[in-house]
MOPAC internal coordinates of N, CA, C and O (Angstrom, degrees):
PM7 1SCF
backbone

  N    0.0000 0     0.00 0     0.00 0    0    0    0
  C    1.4452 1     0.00 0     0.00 0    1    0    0
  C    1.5281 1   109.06 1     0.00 0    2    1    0
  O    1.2310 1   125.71 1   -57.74 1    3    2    1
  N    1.3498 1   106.62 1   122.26 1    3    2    1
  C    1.8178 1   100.09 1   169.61 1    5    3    2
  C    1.5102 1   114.88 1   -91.65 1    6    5    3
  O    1.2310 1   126.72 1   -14.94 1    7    6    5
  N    1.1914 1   104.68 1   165.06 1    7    6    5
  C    1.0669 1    95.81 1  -168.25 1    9    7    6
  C    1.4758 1   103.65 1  -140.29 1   10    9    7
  O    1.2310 1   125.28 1   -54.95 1   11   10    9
  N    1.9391 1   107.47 1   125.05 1   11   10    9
  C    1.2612 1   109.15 1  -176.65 1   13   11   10
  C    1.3870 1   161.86 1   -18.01 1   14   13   11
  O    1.2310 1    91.36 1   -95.22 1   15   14   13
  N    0.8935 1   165.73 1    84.78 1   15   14   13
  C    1.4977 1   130.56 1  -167.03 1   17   15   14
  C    1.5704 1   112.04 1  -131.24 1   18   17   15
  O    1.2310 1   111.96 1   -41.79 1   19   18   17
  N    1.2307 1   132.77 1   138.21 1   19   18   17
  C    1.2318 1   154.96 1   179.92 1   21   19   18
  C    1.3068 1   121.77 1   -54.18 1   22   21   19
  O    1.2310 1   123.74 1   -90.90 1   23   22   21
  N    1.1663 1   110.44 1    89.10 1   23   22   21
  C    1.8748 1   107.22 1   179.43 1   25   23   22
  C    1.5877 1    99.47 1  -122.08 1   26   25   23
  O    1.2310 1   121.68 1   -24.18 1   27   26   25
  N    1.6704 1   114.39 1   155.82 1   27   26   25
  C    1.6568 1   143.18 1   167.57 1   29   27   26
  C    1.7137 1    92.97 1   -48.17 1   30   29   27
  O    1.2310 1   122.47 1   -59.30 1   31   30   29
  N    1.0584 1   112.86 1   120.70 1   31   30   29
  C    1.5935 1   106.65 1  -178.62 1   33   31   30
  C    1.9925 1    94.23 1   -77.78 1   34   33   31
  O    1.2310 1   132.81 1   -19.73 1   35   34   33
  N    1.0201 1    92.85 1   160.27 1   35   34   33
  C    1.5972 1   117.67 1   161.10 1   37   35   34
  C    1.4899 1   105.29 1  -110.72 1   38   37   35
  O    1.2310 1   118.76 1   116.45 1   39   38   37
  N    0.6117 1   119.97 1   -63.55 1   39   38   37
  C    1.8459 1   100.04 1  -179.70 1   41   39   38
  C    1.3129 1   138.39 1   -50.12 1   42   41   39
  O    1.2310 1   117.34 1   147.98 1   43   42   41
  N    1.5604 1   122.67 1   -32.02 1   43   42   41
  C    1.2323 1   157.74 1   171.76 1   45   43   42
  C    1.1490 1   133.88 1  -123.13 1   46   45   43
  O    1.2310 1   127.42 1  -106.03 1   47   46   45
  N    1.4264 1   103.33 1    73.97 1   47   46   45
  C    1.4565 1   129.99 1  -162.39 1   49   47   46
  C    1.5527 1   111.79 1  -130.85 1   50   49   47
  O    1.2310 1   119.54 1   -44.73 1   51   50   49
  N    1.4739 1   118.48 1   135.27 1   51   50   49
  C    1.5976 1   114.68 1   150.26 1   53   51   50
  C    1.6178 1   128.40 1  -113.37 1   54   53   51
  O    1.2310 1   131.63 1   161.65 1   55   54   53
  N    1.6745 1    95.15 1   -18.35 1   55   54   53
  C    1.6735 1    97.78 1   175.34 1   57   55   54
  C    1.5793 1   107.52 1  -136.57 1   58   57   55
  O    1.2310 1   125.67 1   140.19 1   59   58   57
  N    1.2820 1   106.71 1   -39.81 1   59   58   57
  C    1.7459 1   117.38 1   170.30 1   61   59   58
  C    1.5868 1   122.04 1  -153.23 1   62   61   59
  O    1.2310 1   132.24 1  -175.33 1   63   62   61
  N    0.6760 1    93.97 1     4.67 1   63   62   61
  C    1.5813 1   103.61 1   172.21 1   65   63   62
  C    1.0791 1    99.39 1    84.26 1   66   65   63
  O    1.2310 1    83.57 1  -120.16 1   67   66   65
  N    1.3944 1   172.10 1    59.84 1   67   66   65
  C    0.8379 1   169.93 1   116.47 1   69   67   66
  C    1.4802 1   130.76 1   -57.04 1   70   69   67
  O    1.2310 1   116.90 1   141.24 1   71   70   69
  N    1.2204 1   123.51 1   -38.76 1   71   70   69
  C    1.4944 1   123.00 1   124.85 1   73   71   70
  C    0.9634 1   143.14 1   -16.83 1   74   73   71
  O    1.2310 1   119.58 1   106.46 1   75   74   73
  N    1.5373 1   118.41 1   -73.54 1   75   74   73
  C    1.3545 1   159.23 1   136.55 1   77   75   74
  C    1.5151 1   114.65 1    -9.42 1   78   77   75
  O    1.2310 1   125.27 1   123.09 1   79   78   77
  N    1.2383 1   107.47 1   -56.91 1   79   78   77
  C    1.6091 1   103.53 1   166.99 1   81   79   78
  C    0.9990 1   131.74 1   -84.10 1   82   81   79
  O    1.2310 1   122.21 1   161.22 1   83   82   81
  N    1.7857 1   113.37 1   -18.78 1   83   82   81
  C    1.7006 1   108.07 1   179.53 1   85   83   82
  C    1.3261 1   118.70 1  -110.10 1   86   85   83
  O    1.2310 1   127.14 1  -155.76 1   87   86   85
  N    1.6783 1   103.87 1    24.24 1   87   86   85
  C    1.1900 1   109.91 1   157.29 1   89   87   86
  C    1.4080 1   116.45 1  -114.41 1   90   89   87
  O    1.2310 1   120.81 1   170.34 1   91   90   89
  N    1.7349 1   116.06 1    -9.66 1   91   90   89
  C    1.6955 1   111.31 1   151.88 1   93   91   90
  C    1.3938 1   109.22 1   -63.00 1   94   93   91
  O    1.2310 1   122.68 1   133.24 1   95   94   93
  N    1.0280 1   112.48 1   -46.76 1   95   94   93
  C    1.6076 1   120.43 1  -152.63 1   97   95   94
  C    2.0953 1   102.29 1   -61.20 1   98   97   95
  O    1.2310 1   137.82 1   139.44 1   99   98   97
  N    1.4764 1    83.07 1   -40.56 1   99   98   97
  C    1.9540 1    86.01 1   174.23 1  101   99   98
  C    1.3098 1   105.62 1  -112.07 1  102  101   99
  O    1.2310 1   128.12 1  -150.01 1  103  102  101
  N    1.3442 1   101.96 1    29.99 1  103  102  101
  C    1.8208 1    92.13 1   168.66 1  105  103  102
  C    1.3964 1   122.99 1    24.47 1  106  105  103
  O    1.2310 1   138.60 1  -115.39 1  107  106  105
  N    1.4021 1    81.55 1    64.61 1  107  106  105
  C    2.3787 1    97.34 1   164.96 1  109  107  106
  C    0.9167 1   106.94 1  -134.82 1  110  109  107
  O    1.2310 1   106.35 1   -19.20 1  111  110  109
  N    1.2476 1   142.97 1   160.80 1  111  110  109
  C    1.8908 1   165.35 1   133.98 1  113  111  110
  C    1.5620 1    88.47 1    -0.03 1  114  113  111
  O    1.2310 1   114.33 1   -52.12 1  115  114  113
  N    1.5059 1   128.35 1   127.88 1  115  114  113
  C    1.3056 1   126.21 1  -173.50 1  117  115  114
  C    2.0355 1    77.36 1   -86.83 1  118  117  115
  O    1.2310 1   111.75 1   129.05 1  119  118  117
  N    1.0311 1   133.15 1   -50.95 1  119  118  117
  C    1.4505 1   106.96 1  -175.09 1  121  119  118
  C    1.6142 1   137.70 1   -56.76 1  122  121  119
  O    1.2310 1   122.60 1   153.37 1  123  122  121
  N    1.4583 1   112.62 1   -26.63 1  123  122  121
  C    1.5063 1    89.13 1   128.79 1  125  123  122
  C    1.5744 1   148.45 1   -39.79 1  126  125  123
  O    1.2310 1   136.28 1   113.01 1  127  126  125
  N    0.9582 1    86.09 1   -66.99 1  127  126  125
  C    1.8608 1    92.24 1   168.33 1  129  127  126
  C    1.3280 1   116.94 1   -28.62 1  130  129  127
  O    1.2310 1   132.40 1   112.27 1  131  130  129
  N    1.6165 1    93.66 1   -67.73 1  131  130  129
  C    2.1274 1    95.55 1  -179.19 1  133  131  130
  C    1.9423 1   108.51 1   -65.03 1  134  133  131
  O    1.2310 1   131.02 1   152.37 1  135  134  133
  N    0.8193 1    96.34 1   -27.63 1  135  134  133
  C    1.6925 1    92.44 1   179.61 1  137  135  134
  C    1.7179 1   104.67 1   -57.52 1  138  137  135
  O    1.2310 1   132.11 1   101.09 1  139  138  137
  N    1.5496 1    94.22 1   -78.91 1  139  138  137
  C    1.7856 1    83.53 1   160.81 1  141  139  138
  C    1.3449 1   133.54 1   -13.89 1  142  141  139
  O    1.2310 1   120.33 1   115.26 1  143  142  141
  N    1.5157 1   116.98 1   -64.74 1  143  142  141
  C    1.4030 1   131.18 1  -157.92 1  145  143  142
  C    1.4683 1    92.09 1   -82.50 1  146  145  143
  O    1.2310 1   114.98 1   156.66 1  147  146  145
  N    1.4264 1   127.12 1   -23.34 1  147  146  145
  C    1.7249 1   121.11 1   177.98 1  149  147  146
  C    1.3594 1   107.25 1   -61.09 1  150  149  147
  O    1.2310 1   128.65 1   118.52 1  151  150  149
  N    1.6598 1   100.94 1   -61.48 1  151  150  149
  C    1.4594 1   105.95 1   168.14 1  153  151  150
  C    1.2649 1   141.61 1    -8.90 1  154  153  151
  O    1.2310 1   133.00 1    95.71 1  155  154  153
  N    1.2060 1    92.48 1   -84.29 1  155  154  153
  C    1.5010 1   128.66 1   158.42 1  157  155  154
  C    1.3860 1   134.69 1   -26.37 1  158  157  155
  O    1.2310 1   134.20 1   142.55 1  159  158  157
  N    1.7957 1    90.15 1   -37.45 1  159  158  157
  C    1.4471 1   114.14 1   178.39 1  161  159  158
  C    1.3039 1   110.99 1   -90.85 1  162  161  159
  O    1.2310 1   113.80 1   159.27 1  163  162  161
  N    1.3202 1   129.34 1   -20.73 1  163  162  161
  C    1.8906 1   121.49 1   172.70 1  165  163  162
  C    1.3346 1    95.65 1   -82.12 1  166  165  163
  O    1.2310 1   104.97 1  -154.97 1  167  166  165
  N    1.4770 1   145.40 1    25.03 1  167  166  165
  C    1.4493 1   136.15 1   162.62 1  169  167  166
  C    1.4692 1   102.63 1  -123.16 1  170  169  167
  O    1.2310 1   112.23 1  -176.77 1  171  170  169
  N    1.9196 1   132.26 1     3.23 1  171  170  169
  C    1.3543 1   108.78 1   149.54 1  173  171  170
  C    1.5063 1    79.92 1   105.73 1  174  173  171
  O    1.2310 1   121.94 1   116.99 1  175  174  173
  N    1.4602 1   113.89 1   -63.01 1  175  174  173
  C    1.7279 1   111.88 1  -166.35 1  177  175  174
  C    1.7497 1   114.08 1   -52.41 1  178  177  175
  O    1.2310 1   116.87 1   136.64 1  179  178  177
  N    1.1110 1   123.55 1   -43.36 1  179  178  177
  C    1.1978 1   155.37 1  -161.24 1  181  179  178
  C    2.0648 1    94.25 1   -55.82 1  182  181  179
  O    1.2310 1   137.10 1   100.27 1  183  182  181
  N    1.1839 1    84.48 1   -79.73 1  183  182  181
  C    1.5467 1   104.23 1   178.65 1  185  183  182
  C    1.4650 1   110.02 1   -29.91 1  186  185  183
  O    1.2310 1   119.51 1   115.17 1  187  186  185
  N    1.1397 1   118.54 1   -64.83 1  187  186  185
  C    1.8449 1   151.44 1  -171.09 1  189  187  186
  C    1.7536 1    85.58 1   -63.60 1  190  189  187
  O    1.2310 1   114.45 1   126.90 1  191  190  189
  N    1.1610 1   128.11 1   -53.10 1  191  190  189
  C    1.4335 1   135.19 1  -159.43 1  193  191  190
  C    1.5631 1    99.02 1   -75.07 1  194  193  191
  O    1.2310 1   116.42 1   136.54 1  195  194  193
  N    0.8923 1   124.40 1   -43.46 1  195  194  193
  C    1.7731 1   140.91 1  -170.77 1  197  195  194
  C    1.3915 1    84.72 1   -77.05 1  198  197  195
  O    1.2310 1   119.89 1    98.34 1  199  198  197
  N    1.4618 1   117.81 1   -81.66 1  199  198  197
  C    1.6401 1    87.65 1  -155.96 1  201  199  198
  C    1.0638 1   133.90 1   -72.89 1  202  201  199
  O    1.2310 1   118.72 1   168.76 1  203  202  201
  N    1.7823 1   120.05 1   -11.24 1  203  202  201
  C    1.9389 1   120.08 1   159.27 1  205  203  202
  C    1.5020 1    98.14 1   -56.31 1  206  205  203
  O    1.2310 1   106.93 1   147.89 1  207  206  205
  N    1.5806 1   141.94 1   -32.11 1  207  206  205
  C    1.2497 1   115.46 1  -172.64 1  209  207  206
  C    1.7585 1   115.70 1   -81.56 1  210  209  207
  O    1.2310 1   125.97 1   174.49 1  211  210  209
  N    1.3601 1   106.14 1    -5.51 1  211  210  209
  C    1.4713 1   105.58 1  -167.85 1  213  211  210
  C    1.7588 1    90.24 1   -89.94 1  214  213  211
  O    1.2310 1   125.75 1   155.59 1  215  214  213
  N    0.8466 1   106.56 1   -24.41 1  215  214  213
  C    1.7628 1   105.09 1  -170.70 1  217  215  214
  C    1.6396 1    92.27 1   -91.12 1  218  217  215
  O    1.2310 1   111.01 1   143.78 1  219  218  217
  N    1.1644 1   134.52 1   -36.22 1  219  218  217
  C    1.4483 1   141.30 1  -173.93 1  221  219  218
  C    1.5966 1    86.59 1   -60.48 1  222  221  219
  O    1.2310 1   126.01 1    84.89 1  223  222  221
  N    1.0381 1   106.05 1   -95.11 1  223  222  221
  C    1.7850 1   126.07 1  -147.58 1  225  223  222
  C    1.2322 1   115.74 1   -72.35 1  226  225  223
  O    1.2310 1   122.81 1   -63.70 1  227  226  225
  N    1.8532 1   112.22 1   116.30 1  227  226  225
  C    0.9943 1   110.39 1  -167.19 1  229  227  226
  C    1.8796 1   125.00 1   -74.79 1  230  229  227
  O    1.2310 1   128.15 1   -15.54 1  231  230  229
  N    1.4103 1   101.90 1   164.46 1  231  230  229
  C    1.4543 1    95.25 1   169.63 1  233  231  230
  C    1.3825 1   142.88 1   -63.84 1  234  233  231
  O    1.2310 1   116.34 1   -43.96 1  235  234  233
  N    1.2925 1   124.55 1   136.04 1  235  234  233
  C    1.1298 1    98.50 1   178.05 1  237  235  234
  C    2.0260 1   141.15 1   -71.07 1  238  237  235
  O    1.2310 1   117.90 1   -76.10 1  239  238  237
  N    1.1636 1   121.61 1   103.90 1  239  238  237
  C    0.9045 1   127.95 1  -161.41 1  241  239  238
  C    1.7847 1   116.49 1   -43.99 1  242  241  239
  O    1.2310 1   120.10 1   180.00 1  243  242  241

């Protein structure tokens, strides 16, 4: 069994991949994801949340 792990996609990216990866990683429509994270982002939290994950989560090698 392998077992997952969460990286910034490189392929499917618009600002850092961060999207991009946590919608490979849970296998969904990466535009969900950014819709969410838009969301998210007219409450301030979103913004703050995105960029600890871009500095969090590594690239994919």
């Amino acid at each position: 069994m392998a077992t997952k792990k969460l990286y910034r996609s490189d392929t499917n990216k618009v600002i850092g991949g961060v999207c991009g990866g946590i919608a490979e990683y849970f296998d969904i429509d990466p535009v969900l994801v950014r819709v969410i994270a838009a969301i998210l982002s007219m409450t301030g939290t979103g913004i703050m949340a995105y960029l600890i994950a871009w500095i969090m989560i590594p690239k994919k090698k």
